[in-house]
VOGU-3710 file (C-alpha; in Angstrom, 3 decimals, decimal comma):
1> xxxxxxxxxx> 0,000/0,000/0,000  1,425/3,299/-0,718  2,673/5,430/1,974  -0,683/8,003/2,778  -0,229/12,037/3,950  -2,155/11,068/7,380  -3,884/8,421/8,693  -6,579/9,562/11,230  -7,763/6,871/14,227  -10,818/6,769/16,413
11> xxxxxxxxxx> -10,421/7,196/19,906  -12,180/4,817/22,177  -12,184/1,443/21,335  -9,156/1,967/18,796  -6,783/3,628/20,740  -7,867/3,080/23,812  -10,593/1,460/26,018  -12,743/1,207/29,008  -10,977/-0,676/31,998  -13,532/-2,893/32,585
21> xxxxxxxxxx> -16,774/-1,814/31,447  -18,999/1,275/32,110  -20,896/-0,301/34,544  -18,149/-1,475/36,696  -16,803/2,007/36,599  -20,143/3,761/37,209  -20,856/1,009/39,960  -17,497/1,381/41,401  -18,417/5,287/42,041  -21,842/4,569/42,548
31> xxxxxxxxxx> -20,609/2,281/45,887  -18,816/5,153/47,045  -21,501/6,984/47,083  -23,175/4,599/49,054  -25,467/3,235/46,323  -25,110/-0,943/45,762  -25,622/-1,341/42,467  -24,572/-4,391/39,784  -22,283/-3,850/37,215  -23,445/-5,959/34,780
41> xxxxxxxxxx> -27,055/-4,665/34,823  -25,748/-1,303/35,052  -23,696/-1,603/31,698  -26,625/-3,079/29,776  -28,637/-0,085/30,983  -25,888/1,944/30,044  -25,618/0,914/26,601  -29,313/1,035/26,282  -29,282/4,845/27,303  -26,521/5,466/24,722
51> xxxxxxxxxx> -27,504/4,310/21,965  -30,913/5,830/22,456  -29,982/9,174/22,716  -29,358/11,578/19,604  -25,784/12,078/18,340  -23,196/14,403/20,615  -23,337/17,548/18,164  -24,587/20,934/19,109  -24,373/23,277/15,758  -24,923/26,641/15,839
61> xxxxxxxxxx> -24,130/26,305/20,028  -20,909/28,899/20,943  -17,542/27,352/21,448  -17,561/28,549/24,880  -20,789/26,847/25,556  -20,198/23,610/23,855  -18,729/21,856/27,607  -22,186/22,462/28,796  -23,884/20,836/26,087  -21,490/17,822/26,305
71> xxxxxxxxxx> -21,888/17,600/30,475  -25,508/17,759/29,913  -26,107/15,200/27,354  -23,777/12,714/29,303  -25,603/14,058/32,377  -28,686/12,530/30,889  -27,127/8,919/29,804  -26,287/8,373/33,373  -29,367/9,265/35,063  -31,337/7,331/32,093
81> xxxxxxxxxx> -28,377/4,540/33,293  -29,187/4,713/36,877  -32,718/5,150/36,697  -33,634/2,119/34,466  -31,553/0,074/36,901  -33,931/1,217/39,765  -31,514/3,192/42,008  -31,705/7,023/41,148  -33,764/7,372/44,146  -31,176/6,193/46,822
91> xxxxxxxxxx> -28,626/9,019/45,667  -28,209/11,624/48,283  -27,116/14,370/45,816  -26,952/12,673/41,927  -26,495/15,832/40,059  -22,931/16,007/42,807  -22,375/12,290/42,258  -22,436/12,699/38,111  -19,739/15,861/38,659  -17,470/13,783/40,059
101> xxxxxxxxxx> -17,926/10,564/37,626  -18,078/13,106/34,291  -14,500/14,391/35,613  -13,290/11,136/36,419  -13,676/10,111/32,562  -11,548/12,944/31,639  -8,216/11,386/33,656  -6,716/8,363/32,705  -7,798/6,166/36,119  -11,025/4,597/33,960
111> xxxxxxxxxx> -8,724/4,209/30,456  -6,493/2,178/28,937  -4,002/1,925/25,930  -4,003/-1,179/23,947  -0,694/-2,786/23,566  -0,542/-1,978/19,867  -0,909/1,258/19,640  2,237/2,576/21,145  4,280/0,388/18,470  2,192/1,652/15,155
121> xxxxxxxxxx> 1,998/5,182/16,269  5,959/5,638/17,249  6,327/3,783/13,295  4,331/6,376/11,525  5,541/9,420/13,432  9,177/8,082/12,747  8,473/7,688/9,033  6,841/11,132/8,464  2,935/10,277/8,314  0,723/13,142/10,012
131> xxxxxxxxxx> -1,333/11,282/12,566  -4,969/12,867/13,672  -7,956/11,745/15,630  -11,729/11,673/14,360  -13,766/10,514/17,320  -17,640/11,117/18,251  -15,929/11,557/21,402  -16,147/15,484/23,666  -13,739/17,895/24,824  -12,601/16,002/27,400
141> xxxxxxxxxx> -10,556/13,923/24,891  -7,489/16,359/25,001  -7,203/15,850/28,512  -7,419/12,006/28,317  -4,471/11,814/25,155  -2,335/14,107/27,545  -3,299/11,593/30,666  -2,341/8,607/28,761  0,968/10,473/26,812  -0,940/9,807/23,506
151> xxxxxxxxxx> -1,063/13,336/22,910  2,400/14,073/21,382  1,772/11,639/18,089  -1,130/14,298/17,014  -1,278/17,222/15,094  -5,113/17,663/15,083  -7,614/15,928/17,020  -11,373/16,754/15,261  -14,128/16,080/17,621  -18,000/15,678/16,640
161> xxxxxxxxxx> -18,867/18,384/19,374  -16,970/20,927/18,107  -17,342/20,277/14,368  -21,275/19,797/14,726  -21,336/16,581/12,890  -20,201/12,978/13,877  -19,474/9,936/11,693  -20,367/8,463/9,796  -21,175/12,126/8,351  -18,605/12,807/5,485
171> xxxxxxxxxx> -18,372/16,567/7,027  -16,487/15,404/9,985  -14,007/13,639/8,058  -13,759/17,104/5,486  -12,936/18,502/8,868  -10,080/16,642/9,786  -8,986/16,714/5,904  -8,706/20,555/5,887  -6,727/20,841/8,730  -4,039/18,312/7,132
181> xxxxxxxxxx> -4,966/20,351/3,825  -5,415/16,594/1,979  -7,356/15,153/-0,224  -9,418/12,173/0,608  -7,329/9,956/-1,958  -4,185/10,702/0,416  -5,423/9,693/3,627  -6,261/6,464/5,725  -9,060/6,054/8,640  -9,004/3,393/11,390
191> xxxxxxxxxx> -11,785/2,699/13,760  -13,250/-0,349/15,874  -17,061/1,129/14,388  -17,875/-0,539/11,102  -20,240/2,060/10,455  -19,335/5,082/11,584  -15,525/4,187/10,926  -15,547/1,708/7,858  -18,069/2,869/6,087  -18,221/6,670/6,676
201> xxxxxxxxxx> -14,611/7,054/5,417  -14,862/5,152/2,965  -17,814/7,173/1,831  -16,273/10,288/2,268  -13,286/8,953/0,269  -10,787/7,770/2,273  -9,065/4,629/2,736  -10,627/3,117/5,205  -9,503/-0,248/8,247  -11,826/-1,901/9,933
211> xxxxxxxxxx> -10,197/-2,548/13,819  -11,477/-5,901/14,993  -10,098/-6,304/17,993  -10,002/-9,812/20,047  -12,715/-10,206/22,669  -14,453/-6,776/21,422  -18,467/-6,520/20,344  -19,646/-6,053/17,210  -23,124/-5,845/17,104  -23,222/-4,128/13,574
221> xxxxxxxxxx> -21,945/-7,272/12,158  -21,775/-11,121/11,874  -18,782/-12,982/12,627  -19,358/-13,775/9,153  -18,726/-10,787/7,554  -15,076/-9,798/6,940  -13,396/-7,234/4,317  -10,032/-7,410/2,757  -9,343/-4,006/4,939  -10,448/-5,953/8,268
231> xxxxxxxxxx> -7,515/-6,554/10,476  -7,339/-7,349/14,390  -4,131/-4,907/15,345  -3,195/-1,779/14,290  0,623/-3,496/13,951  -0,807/-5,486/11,175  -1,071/-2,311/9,325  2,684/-1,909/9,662  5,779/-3,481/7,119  6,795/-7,152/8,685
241> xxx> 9,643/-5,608/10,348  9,161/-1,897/11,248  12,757/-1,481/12,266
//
């Protein structure tokens, strides 16, 4: 494959993922609080909540407002999360409690960095490729790539809150294009979403990778269903011996 200009990545579940689960992290806080709650019930709810609520993009909303947009639309996941569970009720002070949990997503305590991505990134900084990040993710992100010394492989992170679109919407990935000032032909995406990852960059022109990883869910798709740009590390991306 010929060398590309960048190669953007998603964030979670590419780069990096969820120690655990949600729930056990939201339980884990939520017994703190004093509120017993189970884990695995509390991540089903969880993912329930998420994927029922509309996409993280605000347009039109002020820069300077957009972190209170993002807090409040998490703010609502979690207290859908909680609530469908049964135990909203036995918080003393929830509004408090979801302060403290929204913060503690933005360190790098509930994160961590797959064992791939350290080699693959350190390849394509050392061979000149511009690396960026396209993630439906909020502005918390810059604070988790500093937490987890991601950071300094980046020269633009594009963010669905900011931009006012999220993937698989091509004008999130013309977003991330301009600031590289490439073309579509020139560039690479790879994300863990066949959807908003696969086929939204491949849509919008790029060349897209479909991140499989071991153990991870993928509801969108069958076991069955595989492409020739599938592939289960981002080291398989890189020449047999990187040097």
């Amino acid at each position: 494959m010929l060398q590309p200009k960048v190669i953007f990545l998603d964030a979670v579940g590419t780069l990096f993922g969820v120690r655990g689960s949600v729930g056990e992290v939201y339980g884990k806080l939520a017994r703190q609080a004093g509120v017993e709650v189970e884990a695995v019930l509390l991540n089903q709810t969880f993912i329930q909540s998420f994927k029922a609520a509309p996409k993280a993009i605000f347009p039109g909303v002020p820069v300077a407002k957009i972190p209170e947009h993002e807090f409040r639309w998490w703010q609502a996941i979690a207290t859908q999360s909680f609530e469908r569970v049964g135990v909203l009720q036995q918080f003393s002070d929830f509004p408090s409690f979801f302060a403290e949990l929204y913060a503690h997503f933005a360190t790098a305590k509930p994160w961590f960095v797959y064992p791939d991505v350290g080699v693959a990134l350190e390849y394509w900084q050392r061979t000149g490729v511009q690396l960026g990040i396209l993630s439906n993710f909020d502005q918390r992100l810059y604070r988790v790539l500093k937490a987890l010394d991601l950071a300094r492989f980046f020269t633009s992170v594009t963010i669905s809150t900011e931009v006012g679109s999220a993937k698989p919407d091509p004008q999130i990935f013309a977003a991330g294009l301009e600031k590289h000032d490439c073309t579509a032909t020139a560039a690479w995406h790879i994300g863990d979403s066949l959807a908003e990852d696969f086929q939204g960059a491949k849509q919008a022109g790029l060349k897209a990778f479909w991140l499989r990883r071991a153990g991870a869910d993928h509801p969108e798709a069958p076991q069955r269903v595989t492409t020739p740009e599938s592939v289960s590390t981002l080291e398989a991306l890189l020449p047999a011996s990187p040097g």
